[in-house]
C-alpha positions in Angstrom: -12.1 1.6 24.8 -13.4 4.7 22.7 -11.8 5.5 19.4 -11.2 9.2 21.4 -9.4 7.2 24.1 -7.8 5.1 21.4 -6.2 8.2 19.5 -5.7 10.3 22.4 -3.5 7.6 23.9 0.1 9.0 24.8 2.1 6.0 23.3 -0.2 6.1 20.0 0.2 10.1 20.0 3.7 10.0 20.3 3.6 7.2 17.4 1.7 10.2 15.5 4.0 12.2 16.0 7.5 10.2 15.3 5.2 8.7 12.0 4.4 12.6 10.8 8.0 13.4 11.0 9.1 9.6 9.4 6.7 10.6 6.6 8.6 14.3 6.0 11.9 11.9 6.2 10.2 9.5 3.1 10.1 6.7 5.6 6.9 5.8 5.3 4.9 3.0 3.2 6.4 2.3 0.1 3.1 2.9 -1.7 2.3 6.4 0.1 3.4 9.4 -1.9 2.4 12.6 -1.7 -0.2 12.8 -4.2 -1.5 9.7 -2.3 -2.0 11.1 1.1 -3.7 14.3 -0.1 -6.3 12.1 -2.1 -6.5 9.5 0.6 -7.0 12.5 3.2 -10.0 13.6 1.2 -11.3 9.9 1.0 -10.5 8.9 4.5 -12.8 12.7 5.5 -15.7 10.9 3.3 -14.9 7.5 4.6 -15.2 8.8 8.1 -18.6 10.6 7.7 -19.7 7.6 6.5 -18.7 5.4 9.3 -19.7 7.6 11.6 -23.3 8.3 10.1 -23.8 4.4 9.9 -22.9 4.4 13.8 -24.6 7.3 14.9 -28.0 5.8 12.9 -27.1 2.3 15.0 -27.1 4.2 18.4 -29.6 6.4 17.6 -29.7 9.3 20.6 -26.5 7.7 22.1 -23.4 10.3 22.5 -20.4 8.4 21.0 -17.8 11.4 21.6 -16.8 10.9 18.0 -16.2 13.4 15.7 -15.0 13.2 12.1 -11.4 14.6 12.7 -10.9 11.7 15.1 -12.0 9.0 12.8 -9.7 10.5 9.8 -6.7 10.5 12.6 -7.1 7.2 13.2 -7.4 5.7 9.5 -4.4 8.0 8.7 -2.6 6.2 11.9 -3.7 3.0 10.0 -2.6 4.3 6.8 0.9 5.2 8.0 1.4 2.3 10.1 -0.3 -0.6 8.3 -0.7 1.3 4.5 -4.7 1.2 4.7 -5.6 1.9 1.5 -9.1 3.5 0.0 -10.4 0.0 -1.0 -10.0 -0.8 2.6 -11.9 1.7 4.1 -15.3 0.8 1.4 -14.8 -3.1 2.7 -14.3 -1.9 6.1 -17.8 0.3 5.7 -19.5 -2.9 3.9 -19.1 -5.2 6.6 -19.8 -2.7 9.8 -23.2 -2.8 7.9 -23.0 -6.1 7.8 -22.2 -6.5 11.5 -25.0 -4.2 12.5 -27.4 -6.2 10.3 -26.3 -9.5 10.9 -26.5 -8.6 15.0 -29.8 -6.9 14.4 -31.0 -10.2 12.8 -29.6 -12.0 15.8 -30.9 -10.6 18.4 -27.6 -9.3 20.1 -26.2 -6.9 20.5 -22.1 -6.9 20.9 -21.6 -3.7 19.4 -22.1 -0.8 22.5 -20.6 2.7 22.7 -18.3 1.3 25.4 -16.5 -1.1 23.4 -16.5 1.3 20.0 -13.6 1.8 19.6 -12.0 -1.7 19.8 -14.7 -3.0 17.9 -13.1 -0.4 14.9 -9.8 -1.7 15.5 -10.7 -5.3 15.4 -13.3 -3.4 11.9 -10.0 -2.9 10.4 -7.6 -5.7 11.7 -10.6 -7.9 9.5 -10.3 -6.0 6.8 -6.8 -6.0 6.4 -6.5 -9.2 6.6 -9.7 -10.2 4.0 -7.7 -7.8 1.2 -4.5 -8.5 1.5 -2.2 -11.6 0.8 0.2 -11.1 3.7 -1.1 -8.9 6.7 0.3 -7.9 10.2 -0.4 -10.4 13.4 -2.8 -9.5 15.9 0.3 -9.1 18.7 1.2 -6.2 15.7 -2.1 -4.3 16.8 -2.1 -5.0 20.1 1.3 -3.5 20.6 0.2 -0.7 18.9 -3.1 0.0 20.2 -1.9 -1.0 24.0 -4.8 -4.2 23.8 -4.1 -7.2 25.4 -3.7 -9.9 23.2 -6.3 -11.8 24.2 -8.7 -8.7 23.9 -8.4 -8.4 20.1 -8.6 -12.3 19.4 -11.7 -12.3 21.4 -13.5 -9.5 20.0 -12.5 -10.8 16.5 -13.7 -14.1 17.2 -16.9 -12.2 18.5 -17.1 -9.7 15.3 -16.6 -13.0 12.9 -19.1 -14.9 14.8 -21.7 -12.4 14.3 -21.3 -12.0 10.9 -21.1 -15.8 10.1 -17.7 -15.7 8.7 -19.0 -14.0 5.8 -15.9 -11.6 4.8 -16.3 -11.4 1.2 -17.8 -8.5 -0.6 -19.8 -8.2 -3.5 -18.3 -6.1 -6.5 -21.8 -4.9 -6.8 -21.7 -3.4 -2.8 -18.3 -2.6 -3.3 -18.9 -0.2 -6.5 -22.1 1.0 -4.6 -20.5 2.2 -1.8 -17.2 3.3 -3.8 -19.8 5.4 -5.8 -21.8 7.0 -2.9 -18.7 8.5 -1.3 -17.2 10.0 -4.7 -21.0 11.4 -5.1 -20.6 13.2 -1.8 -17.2 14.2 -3.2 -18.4 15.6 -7.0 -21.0 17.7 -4.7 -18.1 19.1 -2.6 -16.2 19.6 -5.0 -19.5 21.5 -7.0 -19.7 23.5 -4.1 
């Protein structure tokens, strides 16, 4: 499933739209306010380019049919309904460059602009769970998304397999990559 065909879903568009008028109701995340989403929406802009420039460098000369506005839907869809936060979006960028790596490394590849856009969800499913003490079940995502159950624990089986189980994040890649998006954002703002 692509991430287009992932957020142009009827069910999750409807969810969109019954979230964007939860949200003007103040029934959203406890966390989310205002000033919140308006800085999150200019992270989640950086945090897509990135995602999708790491991708588009994987399948070099391979159309993905993804565009930035579709990638900041969806994190704001993971925002609103699972309160994805910044610091989740830098792991989540960490260890898709890990997975590309680690696969490259391995001699497989799993990864394929068929599958993208699961393979994102199951991305951030992962890194929910790694940063958080208590985080929503699988059957949680799968209702959302419209995945069979078995779908997501399979391809996040497949994803954690690939990169050895190795979730954790150095500070040091963590601050690097914190610091390379708020560059892009000091020469925006500059601009």
């Amino acid at each position: 499933m692509s991430i287009a065909q992932v957020m142009n879903y009827s069910p999750i568009k409807e969810n969109i739209v019954k979230l964007e008028k939860s949200d003007i109701s103040g029934n959203s995340c406890t966390l989310d306010n205002l000033l919140y989403a308006n800085v999150a929406e200019i992270y989640f802009e950086l945090v897509a380019q990135e995602l999708l420039k790491t991708l588009e460098d994987y399948f070099l000369g391979t159309s993905l049919n993804l565009t930035v506005p579709n990638f900041v839907q969806f994190l704001n869809f993971l925002r609103v309904n699972a309160c994805l936060s910044i610091e989740e979006c830098i792991i989540a960028i960490a260890l898709l460059k890990r997975f590309i790596q680690k696969q490259s490394l391995k001699g497989v590849q799993l990864l394929k602009a068929n599958n993208i856009g699961t393979f994102l969800i199951v991305l951030f499913i992962d890194t929910i769970k790694i940063h958080r003490d208590y985080a929503f079940k699988n059957s949680c995502f799968a209702r959302i998304f419209d995945i069979p159950i078995r779908v997501i624990n399979q391809s996040e089986l497949a994803f954690l397999r690939i990169i050895d189980f190795d979730t954790w994040i150095q500070q040091e890649t963590f601050s690097r990559l914190f610091q390379d998006i708020l560059n892009v954002l000091l020469i925006k703002i500059e601009h």
